[in-house]
BAFI-282013 format. One record per residue (C-alpha): z, y, x. Coordinates in steps of 0.5 Angstrom, whole numbers, plus 2048, in hexadecimal, padded with zeros to 3 digits. Each point is the difference from the previous one (the first is absolute). Example, Ala and Ser with C-alpha at 12.3 -4.5 7.8 and 13.67 -1.06 7.14 Angstrom:
# BAFI-282013
((810; 7F7; 819))
((7FE; 807; 802))
END
This chain:
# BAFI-282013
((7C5; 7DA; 813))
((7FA; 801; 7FB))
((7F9; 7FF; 800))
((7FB; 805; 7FD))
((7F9; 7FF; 7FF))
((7F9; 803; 802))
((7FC; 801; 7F9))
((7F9; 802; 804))
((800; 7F7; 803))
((803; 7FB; 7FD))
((806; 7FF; 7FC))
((803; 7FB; 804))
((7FF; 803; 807))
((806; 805; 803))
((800; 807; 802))
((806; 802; 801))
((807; 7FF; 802))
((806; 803; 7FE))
((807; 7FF; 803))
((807; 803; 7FE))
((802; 800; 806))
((803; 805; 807))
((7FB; 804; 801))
((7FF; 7FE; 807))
((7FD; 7F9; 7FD))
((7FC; 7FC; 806))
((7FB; 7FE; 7FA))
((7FE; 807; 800))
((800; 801; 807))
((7FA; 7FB; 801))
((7FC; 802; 7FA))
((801; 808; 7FD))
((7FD; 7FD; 7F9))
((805; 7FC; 7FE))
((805; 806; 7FC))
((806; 801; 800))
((805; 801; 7F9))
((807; 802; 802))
((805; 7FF; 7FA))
((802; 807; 7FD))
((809; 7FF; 803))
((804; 7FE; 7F9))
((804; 806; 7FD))
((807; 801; 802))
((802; 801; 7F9))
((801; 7FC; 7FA))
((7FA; 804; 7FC))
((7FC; 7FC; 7FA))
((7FA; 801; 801))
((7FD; 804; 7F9))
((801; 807; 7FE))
((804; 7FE; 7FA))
((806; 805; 7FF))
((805; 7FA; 804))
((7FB; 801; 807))
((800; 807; 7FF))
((808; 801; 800))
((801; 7FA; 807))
((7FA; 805; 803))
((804; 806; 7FE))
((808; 7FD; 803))
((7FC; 7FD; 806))
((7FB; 803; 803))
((801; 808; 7FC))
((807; 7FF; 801))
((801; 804; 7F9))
((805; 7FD; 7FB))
((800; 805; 7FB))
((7F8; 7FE; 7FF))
((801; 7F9; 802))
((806; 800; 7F9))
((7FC; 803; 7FC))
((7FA; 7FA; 801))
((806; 7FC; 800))
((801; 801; 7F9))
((7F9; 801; 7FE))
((800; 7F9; 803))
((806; 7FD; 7FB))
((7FC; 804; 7FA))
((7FB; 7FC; 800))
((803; 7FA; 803))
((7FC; 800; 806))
((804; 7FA; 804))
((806; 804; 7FC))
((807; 7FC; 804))
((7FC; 802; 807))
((800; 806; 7FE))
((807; 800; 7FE))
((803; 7FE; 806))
((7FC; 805; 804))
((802; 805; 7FB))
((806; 800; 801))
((800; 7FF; 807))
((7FC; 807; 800))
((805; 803; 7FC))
((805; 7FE; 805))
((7FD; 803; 806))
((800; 807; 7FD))
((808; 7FF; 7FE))
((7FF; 7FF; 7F9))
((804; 7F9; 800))
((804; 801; 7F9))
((7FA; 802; 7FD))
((7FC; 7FA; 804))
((805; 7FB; 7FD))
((801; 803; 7F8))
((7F8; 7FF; 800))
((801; 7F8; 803))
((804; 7FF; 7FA))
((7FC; 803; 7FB))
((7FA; 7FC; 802))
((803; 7F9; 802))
((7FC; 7FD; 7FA))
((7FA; 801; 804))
((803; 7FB; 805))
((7FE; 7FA; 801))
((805; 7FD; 804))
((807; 802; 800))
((802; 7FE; 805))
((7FC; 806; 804))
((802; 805; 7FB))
((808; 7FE; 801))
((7FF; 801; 808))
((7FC; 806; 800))
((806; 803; 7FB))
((805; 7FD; 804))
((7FD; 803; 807))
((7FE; 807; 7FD))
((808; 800; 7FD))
((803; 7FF; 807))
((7FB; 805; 802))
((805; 806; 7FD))
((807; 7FE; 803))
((7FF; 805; 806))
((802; 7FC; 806))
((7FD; 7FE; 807))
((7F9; 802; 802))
((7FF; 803; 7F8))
((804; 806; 803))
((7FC; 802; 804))
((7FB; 804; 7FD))
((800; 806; 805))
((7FD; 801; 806))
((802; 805; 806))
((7FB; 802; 805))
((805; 803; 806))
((7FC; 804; 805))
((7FB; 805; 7FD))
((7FE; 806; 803))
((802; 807; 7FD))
((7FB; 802; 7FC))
((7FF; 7F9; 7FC))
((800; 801; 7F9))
((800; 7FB; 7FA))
((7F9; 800; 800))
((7FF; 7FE; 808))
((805; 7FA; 7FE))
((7FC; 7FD; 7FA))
((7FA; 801; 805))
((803; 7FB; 805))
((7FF; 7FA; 7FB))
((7F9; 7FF; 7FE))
((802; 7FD; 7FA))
((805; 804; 7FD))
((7FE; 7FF; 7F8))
((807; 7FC; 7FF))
((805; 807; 803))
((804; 803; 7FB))
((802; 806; 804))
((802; 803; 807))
((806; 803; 803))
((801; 804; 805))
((806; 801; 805))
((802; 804; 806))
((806; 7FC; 804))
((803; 801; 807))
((7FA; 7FB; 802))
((7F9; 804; 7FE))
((7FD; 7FF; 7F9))
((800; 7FA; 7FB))
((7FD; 7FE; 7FA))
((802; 7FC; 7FA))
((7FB; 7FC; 7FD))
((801; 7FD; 7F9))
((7FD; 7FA; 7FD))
((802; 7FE; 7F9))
((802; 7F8; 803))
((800; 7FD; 806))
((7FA; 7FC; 800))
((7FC; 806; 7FE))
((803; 804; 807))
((7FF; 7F9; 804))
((7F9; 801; 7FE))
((7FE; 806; 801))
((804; 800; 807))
((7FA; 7FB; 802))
((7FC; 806; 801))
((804; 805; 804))
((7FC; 7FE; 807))
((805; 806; 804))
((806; 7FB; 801))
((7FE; 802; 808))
((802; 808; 7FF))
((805; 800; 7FA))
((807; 7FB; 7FF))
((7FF; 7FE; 7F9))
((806; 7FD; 7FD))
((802; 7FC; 7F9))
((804; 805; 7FC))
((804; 7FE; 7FA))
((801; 803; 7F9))
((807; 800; 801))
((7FF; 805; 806))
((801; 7FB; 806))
((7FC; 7FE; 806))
((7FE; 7F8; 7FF))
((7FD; 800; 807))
((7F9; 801; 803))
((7F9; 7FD; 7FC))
((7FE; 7FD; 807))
((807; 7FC; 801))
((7FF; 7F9; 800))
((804; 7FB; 7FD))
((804; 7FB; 804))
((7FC; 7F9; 800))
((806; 7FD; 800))
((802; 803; 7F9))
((7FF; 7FC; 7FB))
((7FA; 803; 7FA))
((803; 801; 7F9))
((7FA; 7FC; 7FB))
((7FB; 805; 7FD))
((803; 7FF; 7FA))
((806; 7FC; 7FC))
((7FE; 7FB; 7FA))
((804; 7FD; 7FB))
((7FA; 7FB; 7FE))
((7FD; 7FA; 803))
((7F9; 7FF; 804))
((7FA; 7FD; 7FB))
((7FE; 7FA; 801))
((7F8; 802; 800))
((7FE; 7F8; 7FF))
((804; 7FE; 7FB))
((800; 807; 7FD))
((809; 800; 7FF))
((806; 803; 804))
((804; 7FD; 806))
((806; 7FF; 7FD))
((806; 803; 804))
((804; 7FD; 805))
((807; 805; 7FF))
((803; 800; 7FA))
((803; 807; 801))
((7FD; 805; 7FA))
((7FF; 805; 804))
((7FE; 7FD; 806))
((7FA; 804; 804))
((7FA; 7FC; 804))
((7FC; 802; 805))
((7F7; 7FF; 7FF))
((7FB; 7FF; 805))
((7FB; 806; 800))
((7FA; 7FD; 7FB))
((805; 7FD; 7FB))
((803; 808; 7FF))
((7F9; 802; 801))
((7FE; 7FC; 7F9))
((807; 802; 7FD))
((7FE; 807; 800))
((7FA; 802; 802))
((7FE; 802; 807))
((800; 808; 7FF))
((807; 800; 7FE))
((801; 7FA; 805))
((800; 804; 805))
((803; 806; 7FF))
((807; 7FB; 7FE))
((7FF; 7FE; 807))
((802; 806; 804))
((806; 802; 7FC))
END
């Protein structure tokens, strides 16, 4: 709450009342003058705040939804060292979504001298190798719309998604059943994402389809609870000690020993943005 004076009386007698509260506040139910101010809802995404080249590329990856525009700020960001190991991160991230993983790692290499941990650097090149040996979830980058009508064509199927920026290309097959689409993305999570606005799961089957040309199962199975999740991500180093500014030392002696991370220590290891996209394969 805070007080705001009247300038016509004086300085020290009280006009209004403002509260940031529900709007059916009981104060303003007893006397209609005392305002209201309603707190503006806090964004849903990790943008700064500023038009500098940083803010402008998380605008363009989160709300525009396009990563060709959000590399290339990325990359203006790095230029001109706008929060440049941040931007890094992201970059490399976004190169991921579209399928350009090689090239997303071949850039980390070429700017780890921007970073000031390497400790991040080492995570995120060792989670952006593992992105390559196709296997599990990462084989699925197709999806199979099953029970079109006769008429569908390409165009009616990127339709049904209102957000297909991230499709590469749609095939269209006649079987025994009806027609079926094959819709296909450069990556599992880019297909994951865009499957997040198709809304006509009610009048077409929509199935994972693999590169390999199987069936994985239907985008709306869920998994067993009993079965055990794998960790987002593997990692060969040990979480920072934030007080003393160290490493935990390990407790296995194995070399190749993998450990498993709580969400916010990977979260800080390698960014959010590719954090996230780690996660679901």
């Amino acid at each position: 709450m805070f007080l705001s004076q009247d300038n016509d009386s004086n300085p020290y007698s009280l006009k209004k009342l403002h509260f940031s509260s529900r709007q059916d506040n009981p104060l303003q139910r007893l006397d209609p003058n005392i305002l209201q101010y309603r707190r503006e809802p806090k964004a849903l995404y990790p943008i700064p705040k500023g038009d500098s080249a940083y803010s402008k590329a998380k605008r363009a990856e989160y709300i525009d939804k396009n990563l060709k525009v959000a590399e290339k700020y990325y990359k203006l960001a790095i230029e001109t060292g706008d929060r440049a190991e941040s931007a890094i991160k992201d970059l490399a991230g976004v190169m991921h979504q579209q399928g350009k993983t090689l090239e997303a790692i071949e850039f980390l290499k070429k700017n780890q001298h921007l970073f000031c941990d390497t400790i991040k650097y080492e995570n995120l090149l060792m989670n952006l190798r593992r992105q390559i040996v196709q296997r599990g979830n990462r084989l699925n980058k197709f999806l199979k719309i099953s029970t079109l009508h006769e008429k569908a064509d390409k165009q009616y199927v990127i339709r049904l998604f209102s957000k297909p920026e991230r499709i590469l290309s749609v095939e269209i097959h006649n079987e025994n059943t009806g027609l079926y689409a094959i819709v296909k993305f450069a990556s599992h999570s880019a297909a994951r994402k865009t499957l997040e606005s198709f809304t006509h799961h009610d009048a077409y089957k929509v199935e994972w389809f693999s590169i390999t040309g199987d069936v994985a199962g239907d985008v709306l199975a869920v998994k067993p609870e009993c079965k055990k999740e794998k960790p987002a991500f593997a990692i060969k180093v040990f979480s920072r000690d934030f007080v003393n500014k160290g490493l935990v030392m390990p407790i296995g002696e194995a070399d190749d020993e993998v450990y498993e991370i709580p969400e916010f220590v990977g979260i800080d290891l390698i960014g959010a943005s590719l954090y996230s996209e780690l996660s679901y394969n």
